[in-house]
Residue, then its C-alpha position, 0 to 999 in steps of 0.5 A: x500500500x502506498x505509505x501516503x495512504x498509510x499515512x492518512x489512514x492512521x490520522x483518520x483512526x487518530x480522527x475517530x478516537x478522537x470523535x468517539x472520546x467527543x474530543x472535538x477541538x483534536x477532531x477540528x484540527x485532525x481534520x485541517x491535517x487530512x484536508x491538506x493530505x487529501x490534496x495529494x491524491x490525484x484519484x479525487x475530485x476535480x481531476x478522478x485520475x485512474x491510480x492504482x489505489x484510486x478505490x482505495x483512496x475515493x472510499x477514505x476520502x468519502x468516509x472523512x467528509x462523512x465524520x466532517x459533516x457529523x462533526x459540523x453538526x456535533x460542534x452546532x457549526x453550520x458554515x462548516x456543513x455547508x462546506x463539508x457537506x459540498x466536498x462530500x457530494x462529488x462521492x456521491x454523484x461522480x465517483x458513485x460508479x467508481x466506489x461501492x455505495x455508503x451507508x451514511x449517504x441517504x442520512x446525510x442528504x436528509x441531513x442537509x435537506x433539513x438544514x435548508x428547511x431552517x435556513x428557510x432556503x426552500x428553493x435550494x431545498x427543492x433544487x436539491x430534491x430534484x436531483x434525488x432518485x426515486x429510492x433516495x426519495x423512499x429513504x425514510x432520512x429522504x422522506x423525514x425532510x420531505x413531510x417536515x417541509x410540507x408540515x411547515x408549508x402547510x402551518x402544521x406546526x405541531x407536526x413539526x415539533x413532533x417529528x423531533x421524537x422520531x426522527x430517523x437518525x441521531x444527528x438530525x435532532x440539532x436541525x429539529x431543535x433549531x426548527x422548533x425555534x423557527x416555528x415558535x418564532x413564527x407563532x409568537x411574531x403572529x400572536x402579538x400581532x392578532x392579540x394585545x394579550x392571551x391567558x398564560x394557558x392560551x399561550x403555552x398551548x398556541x406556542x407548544x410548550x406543556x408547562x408554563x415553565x417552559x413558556x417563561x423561559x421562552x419569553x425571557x430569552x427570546x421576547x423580553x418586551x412581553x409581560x406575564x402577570x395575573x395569569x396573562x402574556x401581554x404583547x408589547x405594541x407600537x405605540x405609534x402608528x407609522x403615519x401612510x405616506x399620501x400617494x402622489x396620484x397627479x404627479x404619477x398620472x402627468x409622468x406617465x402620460x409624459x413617458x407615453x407621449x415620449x414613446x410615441x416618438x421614438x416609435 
């Protein structure tokens, strides 16, 4: 075996010790390490060339851009996903001919479906699942991110919030949790909108928390200019109103008809 592979086999065994110990800040700077080793390899993307050990090293390449997505996630990192996960998706489209199928490329798509979901990058989102096959979109990580979507689209909001108790692998609960904060952020920007106030069961019921614990801590975190007292949340309220704006109707008219008479000549 060539001793560069060699090489980076054995620090991406340091990786996943690392990984499994939770030992993160090794894990971030392993990874730098076998990025830059990665470089070397003339058999991964963009160039593909036919090497010797070209199986070999796509198939170790793959596997570190997996452990790198999950470990965006487990340090609640997002932009490194992003990039990660665009390092990753090559293995999955141009080498899926040249290596054998990895167990963990169904979770990861969904993964990253999901995070376009709480980005609210619904356009990338259906970009990315068009470009899915028709087993990708049986995959039950596939269909997970699908039915929450349409949940969300559809202002099912506690469908939303109960996947999170099924969700089809461990990692997708940061995205759930970051989801359920979206959720409750669109509730809670309608109902001070509709409401001067709403009793504190009301409340917890309409934002989906089961104790008034739970809505409090809420309430102090994400909207302090609210009020709790006497059994009610009240909702603070503009006291001004921004004064509309008068619609310069006869000047729009004159400019328009001047445009016209304009058009009329150079025609």
């Amino acid at each position: 075996m060539d001793p560069k592979f060699t090489e980076v086999s054995q620090v991406f065994e340091r990786f996943k010790a690392a990984f499994v110990r939770k030992d993160f800040d090794t894990c971030i700077k392993l990874l730098s390490q076998l990025k830059v080793s990665l470089t070397g390899f003339k058999s991964l993307p963009p160039l593909f060339e036919d090497t010797p050990n070209a199986v070999h090293e796509l198939t170790l390449a793959r596997d570190i851009y997996e452990h790198a997505v999950v470990l965006s996630v487990k340090v609640e990192d997002q932009e490194a996903f992003e990039r990660d996960f665009f390092q990753l998706k090559p293995y999955y489209t141009d080498a899926c001919g040249r290596i054998p199928p990895s167990p963990q490329e169904y979770p990861i798509l969904g993964l990253n479906l999901l995070r376009l979901l709480v980005q609210n990058r619904i356009a990338e989102f259906h970009t990315e699942l068009e470009l899915l096959s028709p087993k990708a979109l049986e995959n039950p990580c596939i269909k997970h991110a699908v039915e929450l979507e349409q949940s969300f689209m559809e202002g099912a909001y506690n469908r939303v919030l109960t996947a999170r108790q099924t969700v089809p692998h461990e990692t997708y609960v940061y995205f759930m949790d970051l989801l359920a904060k979206t959720v409750r952020d669109e509730i809670a920007g309608c109902s001070e909108k509709a409401y001067d106030s709403l009793s504190i069961n009301d409340a917890r019921q309409m934002l989906l928390y089961s104790s008034d614990k739970e809505l409090a801590e809420y309430i102090k975190e994400e909207h302090p200019e609210w009020e709790m007292k006497n059994g009610f949340v009240f909702f603070q309220r503009a006291k001004e109103s921004v004064p509309c704006k008068e619609i310069p109707s006869l000047q729009l008219i004159n400019q328009t008809l001047s445009y016209a008479r304009e058009l009329e000549r150079i025609v």
